[in-house]
ZAVO-706825 format. One line per field, with one value per residue: residue number from 1; residue in one letter; z, y, x of N, C-alpha, C in turn. Coordinates in steps of 0.02 Angstrom, whole numbers, plus 50000, padded with zeros to 5 digits. Atoms other than C-alpha are relative to their C-alpha. Layout:
BEGIN
i: c(NUM ...)
aa: c(a ...)
n.c3: c(Z ...)
n.c2: c(Y ...)
n.c1: c(X ...)
ca.c3: c(Z ...)
ca.c2: c(Y ...)
ca.c1: c(X ...)
c.c3: c(Z ...)
c.c2: c(Y ...)
c.c1: c(X ...)
//
This chain:
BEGIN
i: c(1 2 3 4 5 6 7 8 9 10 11 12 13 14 15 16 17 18 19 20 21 22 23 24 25 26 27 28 29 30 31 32 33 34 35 36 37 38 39 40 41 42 43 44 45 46 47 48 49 50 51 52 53 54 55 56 57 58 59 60 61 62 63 64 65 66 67 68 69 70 71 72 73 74 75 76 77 78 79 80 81 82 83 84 85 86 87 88 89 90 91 92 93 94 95 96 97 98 99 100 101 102 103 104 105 106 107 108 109 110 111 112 113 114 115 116 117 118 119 120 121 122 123 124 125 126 127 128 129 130 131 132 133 134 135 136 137 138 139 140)
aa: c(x x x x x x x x x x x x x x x x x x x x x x x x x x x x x x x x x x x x x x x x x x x x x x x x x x x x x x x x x x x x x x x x x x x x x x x x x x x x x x x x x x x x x x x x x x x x x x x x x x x x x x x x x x x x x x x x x x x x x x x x x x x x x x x x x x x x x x x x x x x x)
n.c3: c(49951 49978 49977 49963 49961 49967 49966 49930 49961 49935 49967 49982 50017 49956 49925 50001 49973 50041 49963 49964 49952 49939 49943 49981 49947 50043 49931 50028 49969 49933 49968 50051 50079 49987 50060 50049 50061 50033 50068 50025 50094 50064 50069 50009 50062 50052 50020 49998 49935 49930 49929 49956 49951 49937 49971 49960 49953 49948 49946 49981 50065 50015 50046 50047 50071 50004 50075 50058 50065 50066 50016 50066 50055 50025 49927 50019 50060 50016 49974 49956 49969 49971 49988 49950 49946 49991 49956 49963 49913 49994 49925 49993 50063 50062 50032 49969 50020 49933 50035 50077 50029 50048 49966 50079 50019 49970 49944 49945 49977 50017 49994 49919 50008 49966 49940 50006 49993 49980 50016 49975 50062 49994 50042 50012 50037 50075 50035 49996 50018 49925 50029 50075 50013 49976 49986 49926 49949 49996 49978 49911)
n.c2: c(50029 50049 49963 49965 50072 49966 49957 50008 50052 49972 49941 50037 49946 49931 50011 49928 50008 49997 49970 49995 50052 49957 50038 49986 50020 49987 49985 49979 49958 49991 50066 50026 50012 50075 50047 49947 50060 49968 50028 49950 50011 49943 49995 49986 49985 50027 50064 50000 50046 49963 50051 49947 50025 49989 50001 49992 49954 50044 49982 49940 49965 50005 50029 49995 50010 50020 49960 50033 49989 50028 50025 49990 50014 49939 49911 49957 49961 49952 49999 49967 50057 49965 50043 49960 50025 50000 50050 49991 50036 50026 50027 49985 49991 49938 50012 49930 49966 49984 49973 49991 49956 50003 50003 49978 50051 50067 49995 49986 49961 49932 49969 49971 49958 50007 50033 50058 50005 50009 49964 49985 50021 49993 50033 49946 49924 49982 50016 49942 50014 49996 50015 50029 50046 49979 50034 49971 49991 49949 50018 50016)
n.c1: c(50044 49953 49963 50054 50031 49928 50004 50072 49990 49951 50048 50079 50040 50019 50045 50000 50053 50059 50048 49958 50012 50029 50029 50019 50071 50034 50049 50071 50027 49920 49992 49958 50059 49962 50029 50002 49984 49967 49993 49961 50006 49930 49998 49922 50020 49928 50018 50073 50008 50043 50005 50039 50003 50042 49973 50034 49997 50001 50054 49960 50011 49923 49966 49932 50000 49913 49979 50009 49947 49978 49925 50029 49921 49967 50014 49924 49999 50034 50082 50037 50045 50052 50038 50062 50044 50054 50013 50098 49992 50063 50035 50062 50027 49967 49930 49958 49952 49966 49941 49974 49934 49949 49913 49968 49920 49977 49952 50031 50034 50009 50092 50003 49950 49942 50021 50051 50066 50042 50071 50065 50051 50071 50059 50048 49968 49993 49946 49966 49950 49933 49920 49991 50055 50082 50056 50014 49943 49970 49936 49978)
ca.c3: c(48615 48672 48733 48828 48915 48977 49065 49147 49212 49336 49387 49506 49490 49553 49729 49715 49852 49775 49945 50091 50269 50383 50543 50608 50702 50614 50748 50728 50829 50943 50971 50899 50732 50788 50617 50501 50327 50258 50066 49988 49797 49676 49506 49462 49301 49236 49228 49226 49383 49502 49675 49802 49988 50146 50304 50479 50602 50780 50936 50972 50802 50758 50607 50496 50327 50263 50115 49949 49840 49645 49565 49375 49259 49183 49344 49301 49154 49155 49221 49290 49432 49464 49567 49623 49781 49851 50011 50079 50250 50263 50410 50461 50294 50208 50117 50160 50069 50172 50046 49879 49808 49679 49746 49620 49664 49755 49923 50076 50161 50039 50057 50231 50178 50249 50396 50456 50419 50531 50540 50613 50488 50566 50492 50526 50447 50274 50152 50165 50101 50232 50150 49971 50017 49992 50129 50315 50380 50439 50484 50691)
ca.c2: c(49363 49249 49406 49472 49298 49300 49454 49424 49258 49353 49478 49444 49536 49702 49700 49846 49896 49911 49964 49989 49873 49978 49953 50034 50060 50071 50166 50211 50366 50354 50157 50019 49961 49752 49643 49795 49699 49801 49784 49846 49860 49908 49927 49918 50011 49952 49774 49805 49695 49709 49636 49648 49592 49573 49591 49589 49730 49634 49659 49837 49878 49859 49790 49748 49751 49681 49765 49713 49685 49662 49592 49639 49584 49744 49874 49922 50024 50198 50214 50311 50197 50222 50130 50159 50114 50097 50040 50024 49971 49880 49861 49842 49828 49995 50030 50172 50258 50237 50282 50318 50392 50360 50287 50358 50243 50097 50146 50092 50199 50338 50352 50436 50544 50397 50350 50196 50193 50203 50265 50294 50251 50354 50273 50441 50563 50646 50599 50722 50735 50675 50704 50619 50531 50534 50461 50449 50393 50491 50460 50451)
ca.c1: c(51018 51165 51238 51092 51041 51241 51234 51052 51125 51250 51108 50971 50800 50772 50666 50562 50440 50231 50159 50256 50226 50092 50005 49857 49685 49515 49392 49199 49168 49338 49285 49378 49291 49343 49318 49325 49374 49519 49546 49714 49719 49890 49899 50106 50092 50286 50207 50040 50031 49873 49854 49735 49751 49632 49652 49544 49549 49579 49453 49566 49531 49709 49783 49949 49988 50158 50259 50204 50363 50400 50546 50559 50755 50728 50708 50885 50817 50756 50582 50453 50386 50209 50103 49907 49868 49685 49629 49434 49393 49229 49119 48956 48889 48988 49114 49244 49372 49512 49669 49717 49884 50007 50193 50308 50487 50542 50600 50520 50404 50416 50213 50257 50418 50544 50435 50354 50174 50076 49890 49720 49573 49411 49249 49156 49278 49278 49389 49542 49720 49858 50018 50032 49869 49669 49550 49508 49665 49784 49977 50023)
c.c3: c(50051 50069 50067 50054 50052 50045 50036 50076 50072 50031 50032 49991 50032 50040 49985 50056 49951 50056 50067 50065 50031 50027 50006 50033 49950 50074 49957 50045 50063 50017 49952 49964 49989 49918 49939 49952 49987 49935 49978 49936 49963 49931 49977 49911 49944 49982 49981 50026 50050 50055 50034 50091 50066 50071 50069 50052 50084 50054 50026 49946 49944 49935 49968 49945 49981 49951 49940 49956 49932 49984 49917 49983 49984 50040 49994 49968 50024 50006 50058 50041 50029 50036 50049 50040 50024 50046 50026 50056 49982 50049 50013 49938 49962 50003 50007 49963 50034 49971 49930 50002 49959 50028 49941 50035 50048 50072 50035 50062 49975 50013 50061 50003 50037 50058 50011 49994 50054 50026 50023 49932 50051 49966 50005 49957 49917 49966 50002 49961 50069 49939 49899 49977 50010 50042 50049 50029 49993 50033 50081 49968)
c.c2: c(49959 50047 50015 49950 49986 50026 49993 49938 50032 50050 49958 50062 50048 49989 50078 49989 50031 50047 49959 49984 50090 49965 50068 49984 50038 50016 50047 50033 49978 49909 49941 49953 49917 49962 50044 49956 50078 49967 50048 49972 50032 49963 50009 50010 49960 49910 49983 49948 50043 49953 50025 49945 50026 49989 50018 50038 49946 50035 50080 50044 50026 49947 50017 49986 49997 50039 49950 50016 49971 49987 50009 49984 50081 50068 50035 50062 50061 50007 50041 49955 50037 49957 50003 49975 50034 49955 50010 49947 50006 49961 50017 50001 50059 49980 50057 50002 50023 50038 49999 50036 49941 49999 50015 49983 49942 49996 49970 50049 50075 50027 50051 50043 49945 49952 49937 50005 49977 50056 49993 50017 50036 49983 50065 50064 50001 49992 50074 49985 50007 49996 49995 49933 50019 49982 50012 49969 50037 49970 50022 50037)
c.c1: c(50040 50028 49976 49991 50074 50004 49941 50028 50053 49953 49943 49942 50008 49951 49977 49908 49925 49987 50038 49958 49938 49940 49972 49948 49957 49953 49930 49958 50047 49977 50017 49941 50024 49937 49993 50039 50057 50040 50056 50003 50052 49979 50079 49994 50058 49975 49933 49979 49932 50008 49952 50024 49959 50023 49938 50031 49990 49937 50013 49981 50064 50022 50075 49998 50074 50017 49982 50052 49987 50047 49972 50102 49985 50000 50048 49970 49956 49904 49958 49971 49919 49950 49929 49998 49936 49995 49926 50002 49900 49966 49936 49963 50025 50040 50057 50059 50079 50064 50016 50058 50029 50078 50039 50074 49984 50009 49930 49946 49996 49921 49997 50075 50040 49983 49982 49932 49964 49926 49944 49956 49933 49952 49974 50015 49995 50053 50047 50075 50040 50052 49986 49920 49935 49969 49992 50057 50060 50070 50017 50046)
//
């Protein structure tokens, strides 16, 4: 234990991204959807960590969302990373399905092959698959 406690002390945690920074627009029939509540929700399965964070759509219908990081001592080790994300955009009294998927590592904007996130949320559209993801927005 002596040994173990030792070796942690020269290590700092592992930084691992949950849900990677993105900016978009929430629109309700091509016009901007101003005050739209946007709710993001993870589940970080290696800790069995949840989070949720809100966020208001501006008068444009424009919003940001920062990166949600973890830090774990043992991230070194062998692991499947898996982590749900879920986002609903809420306006006008509903509730909307805006994204679901499963981030499976650490990197930065893997949700978007690499890219920066960013995305268009239609309130009128059907849930669809963009990419690696379920809902009505769609990647610019």
């Amino acid at each position: 234990m002596v040994a173990l406690l030792g070796v942690m002390q020269g290590m700092t945690m592992a930084k691992m991204v949950l849900w990677s920074a993105m900016n978009g627009r929430v629109l309700m029939n091509g016009e901007p959807a101003a005050g739209a509540v946007l709710v993001r929700d993870y589940l970080w399965h290696w800790k069995s960590k949840r989070g949720t964070e809100r966020t208001l759509a501006n008068a444009a219908g424009e919003f940001s969302l920062p990166a949600i990081e973890g830090r774990s001592w043992l991230g070194f080790l062998p692991h499947e990373p898996v982590i749900e994300q879920v986002m609903k955009i809420e306006y006008q009294g509903r509730s909307y399905d805006a994204w679901a998927s499963f981030k499976r590592d650490y990197n930065h904007n893997d949700e978007n092959n690499g890219r920066p996130i960013n995305v268009t949320c239609r309130l009128e559209a059907q849930r669809a698959v963009h990419g690696g993801v379920t809902g009505i927005c769609e990647f610019d």
